[in-house]
VOGU-3710 file (C-alpha; in Angstrom, 3 decimals, decimal comma):
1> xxxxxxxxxx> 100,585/84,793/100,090  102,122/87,648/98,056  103,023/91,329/97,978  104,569/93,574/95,426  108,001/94,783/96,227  109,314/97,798/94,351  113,450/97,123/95,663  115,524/96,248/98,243  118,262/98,052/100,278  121,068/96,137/101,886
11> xxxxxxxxxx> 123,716/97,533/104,745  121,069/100,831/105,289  122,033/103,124/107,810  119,021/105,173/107,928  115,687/102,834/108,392  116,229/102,332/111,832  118,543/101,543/114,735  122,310/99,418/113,077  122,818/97,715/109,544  119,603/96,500/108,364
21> xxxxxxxxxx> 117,935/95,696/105,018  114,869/97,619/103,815  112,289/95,969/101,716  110,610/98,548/99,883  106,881/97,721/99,509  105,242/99,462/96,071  101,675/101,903/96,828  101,371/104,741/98,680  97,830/106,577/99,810  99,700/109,944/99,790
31> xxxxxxxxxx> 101,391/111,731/96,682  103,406/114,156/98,498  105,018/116,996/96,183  108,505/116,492/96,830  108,255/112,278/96,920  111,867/111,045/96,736  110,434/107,550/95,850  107,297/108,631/93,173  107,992/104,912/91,864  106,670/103,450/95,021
41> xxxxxxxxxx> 103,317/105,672/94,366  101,247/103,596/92,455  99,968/100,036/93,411  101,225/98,915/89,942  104,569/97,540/88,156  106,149/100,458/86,264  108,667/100,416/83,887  111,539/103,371/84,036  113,512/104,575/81,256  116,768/106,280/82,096
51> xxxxxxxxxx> 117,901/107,884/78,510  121,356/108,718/79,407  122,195/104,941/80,000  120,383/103,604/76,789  122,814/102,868/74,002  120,286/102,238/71,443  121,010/98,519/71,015  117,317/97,744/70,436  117,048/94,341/72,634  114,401/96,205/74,515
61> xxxxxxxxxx> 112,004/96,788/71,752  112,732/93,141/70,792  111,661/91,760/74,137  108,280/93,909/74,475  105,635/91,614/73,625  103,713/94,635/72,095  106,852/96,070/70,404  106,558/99,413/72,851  103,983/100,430/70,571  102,610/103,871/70,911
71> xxxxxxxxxx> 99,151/103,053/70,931  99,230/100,223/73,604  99,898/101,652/77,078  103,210/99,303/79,035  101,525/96,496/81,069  104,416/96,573/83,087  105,470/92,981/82,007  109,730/93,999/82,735  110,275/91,962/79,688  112,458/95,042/78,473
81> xxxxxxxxxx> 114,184/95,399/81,779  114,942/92,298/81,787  116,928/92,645/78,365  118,419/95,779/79,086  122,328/95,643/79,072  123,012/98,724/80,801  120,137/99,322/83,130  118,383/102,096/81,301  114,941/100,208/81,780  114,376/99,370/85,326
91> xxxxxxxxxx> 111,341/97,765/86,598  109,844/98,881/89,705  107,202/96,677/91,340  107,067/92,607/90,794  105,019/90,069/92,932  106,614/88,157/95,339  106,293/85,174/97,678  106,379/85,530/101,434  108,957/82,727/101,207  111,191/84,857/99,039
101> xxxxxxxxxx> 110,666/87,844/100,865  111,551/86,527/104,132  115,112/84,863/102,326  115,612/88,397/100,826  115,066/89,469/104,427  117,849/86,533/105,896  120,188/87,034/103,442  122,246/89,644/105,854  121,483/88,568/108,978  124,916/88,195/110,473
111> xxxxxxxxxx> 125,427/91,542/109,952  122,505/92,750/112,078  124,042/92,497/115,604  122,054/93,260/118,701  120,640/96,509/117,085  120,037/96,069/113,455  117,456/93,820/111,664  114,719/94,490/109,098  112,783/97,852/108,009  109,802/97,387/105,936
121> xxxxxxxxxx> 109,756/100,643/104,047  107,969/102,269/100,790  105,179/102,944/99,723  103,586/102,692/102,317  103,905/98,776/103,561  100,770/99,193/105,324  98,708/99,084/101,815  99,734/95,883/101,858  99,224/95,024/105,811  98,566/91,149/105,778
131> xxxxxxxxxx> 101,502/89,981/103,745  103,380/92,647/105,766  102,445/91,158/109,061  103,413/87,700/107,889  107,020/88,752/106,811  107,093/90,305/109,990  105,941/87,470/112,068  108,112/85,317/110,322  111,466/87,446/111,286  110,155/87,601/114,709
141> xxxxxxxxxx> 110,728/84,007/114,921  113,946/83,521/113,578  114,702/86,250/116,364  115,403/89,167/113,880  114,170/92,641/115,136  111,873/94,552/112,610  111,111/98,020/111,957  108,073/99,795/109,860  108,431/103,086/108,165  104,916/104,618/107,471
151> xxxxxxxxxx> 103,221/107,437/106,669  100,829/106,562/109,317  97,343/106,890/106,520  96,368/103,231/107,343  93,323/101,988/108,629  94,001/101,454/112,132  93,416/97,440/111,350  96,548/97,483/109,677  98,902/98,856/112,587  97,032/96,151/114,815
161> xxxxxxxxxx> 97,861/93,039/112,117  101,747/94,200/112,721  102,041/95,376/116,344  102,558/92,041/117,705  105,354/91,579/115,256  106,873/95,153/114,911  109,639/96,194/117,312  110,036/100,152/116,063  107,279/101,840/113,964  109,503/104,963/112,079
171> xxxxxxxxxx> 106,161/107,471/111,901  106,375/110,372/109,607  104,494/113,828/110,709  104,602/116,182/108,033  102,227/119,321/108,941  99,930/119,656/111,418  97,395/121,557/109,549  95,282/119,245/107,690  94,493/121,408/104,769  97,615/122,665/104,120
181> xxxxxxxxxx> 98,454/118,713/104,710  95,773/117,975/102,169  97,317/120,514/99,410  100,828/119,029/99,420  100,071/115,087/100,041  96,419/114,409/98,678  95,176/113,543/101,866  94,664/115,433/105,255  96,414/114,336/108,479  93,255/113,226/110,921
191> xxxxxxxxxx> 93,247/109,674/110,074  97,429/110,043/110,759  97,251/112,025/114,041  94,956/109,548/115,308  97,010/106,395/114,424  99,839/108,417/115,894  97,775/108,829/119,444  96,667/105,301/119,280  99,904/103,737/119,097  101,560/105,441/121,807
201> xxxxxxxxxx> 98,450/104,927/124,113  99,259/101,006/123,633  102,787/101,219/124,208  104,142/100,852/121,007  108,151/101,733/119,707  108,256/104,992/117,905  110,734/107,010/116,163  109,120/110,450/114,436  110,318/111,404/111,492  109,724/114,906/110,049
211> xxxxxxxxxx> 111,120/115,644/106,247  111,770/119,459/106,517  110,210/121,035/102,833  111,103/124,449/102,452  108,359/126,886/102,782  105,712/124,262/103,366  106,466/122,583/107,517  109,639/124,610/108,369  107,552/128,118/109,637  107,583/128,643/113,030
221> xxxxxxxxxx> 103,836/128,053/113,817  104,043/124,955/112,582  107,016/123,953/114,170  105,646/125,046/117,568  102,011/122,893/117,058  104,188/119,964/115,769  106,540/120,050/119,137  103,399/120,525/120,893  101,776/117,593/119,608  104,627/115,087/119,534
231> xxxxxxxxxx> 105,175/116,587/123,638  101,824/114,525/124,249  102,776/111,504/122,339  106,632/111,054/124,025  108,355/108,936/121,235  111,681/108,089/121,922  113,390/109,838/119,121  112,305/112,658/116,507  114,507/113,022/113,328  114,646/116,183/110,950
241> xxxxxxxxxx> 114,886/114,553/107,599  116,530/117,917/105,359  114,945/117,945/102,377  116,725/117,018/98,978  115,548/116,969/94,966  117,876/114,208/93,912  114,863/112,456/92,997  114,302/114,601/90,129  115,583/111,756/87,061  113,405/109,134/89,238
251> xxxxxxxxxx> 110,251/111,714/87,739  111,882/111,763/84,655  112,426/108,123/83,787  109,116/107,301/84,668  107,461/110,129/82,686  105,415/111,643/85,694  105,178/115,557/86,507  108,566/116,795/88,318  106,450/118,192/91,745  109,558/118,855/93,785
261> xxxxxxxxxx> 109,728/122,450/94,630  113,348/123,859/94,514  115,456/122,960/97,410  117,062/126,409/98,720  120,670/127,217/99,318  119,768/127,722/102,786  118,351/124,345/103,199  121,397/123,770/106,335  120,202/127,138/108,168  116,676/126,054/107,800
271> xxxxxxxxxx> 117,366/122,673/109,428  119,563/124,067/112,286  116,902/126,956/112,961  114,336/124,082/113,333  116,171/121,894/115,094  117,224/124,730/118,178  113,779/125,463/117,693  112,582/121,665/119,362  115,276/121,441/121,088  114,214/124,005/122,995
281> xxxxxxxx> 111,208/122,066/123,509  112,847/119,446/125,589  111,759/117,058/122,561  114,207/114,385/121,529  115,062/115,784/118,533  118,537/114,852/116,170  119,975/115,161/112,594  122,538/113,108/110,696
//
């Protein structure tokens, strides 16, 4: 069995509870505008080109079994990547064996402790539920403990392939209007919502996570509904995710549309108006 694996994050402090090491799996049913990981949109290998690192040494062009001509689109081989000296071509996405995966996945394990272990991140790891599941199973074995950080637009199928294996699902919930949902993200938030509901009716781990976009979730309205909602669902924590546009190069390099809106010099106001504003909710609500 195989999945596609866009890159790997060792010692991360952020996927979950301790050190653990995030697998990032490449495909993603949403296309949200302010995507901090647009190469872990599509469901195939892309090739990057950062310009400031190139020094024009031409072992790139060399490797390209099509010579990067302009009339063939990149198949997304890596040959170039491979052959760059300095890391201006960077493949995202490559197939890879459950077997390697879960070694990947080993590789740090003294350093989990009790509370660290494994996030399987994205993309959405979902897409790619079955060799997911698997890699999960297989840590639960070897006694790791595992973590999945979705966007929650899955058939439900796919959260019951990895629910025996999954010790912490990390669940975003970005607006609880599904149009407005629909207009920044490409899909609305029913199917979401409802995978939401249904894992907390069977008992399941969850962490919410909420990115915080300027002038799109941060309103009061929406804030209110959201607390509302996640009242009913009781997860054990909810984290305000400020947003950021370091991503910017990341839609550069791989020649896509820069969608991220501007991030305001208010963005730490914002975040600590929201934040007293679930507090005050009696949610569980924290920032880093």
């Amino acid at each position: 069995m195989n999945g596609l694996l866009m890159d790997v994050k060792r010692m991360a402090v952020h996927d979950g509870p301790g050190l653990r090491t995030t697998l990032f799996f490449k495909g993603c049913p949403l296309s949200c505008r302010w995507c901090h990981n647009p190469e872990g949109q599509s469901v195939k290998p892309e090739v990057a080109f950062f310009g400031n690192k190139c020094i024009g040494c031409g072992r790139c062009r060399a490797a390209c079994p099509h010579r990067m001509a302009d009339s063939e689109p990149c198949v997304g081989c890596g040959r170039c990547a491979s052959a760059c000296l300095t890391g201006a071509r960077k493949l995202y996405g490559r197939e890879i064996a459950l077997d390697e995966a879960l070694q990947i996945a080993l590789e740090d394990r003294i350093f989990y402790g009790d509370t660290g272990g494994v996030t399987l991140s994205g993309g959405e790891p979902l897409m790619q539920a079955a060799f997911a599941a698997a890699l999960l199973e297989a840590l639960r074995e070897r006694g790791v403990r595992t973590a999945v950080d979705t966007c929650g637009h899955a058939p439900w199928k796919a959260f019951e392939e990895t629910m025996p294996f999954c010790d912490l699902y990390l669940f975003d919930v970005k607006h609880m209007d599904s149009e407005k949902h629909r207009q920044a993200t490409g899909q609305g938030n029913e199917l979401i919502l409802e995978n939401l509901t249904r894992l907390a009716e069977r008992g399941a781990s969850i962490q919410i996570r909420i990115p915080l976009i300027p002038a799109f979730n941060d309103d009061k309205e929406n804030l209110r509904r959201t607390g509302a909602f996640l009242r009913s669902i009781r997860p054990e924590k909810i984290k305000l995710l400020p947003y950021h546009d370091a991503a910017r190069v990341k839609y550069r390099a791989l020649g896509k549309a820069d969608t991220m809106p501007a991030r305001p010099d208010d963005m730490a106001i914002r975040l600590n108006r929201a934040l007293a504003l679930l507090e005050g909710m009696n949610l569980p609500v924290y920032c880093d």
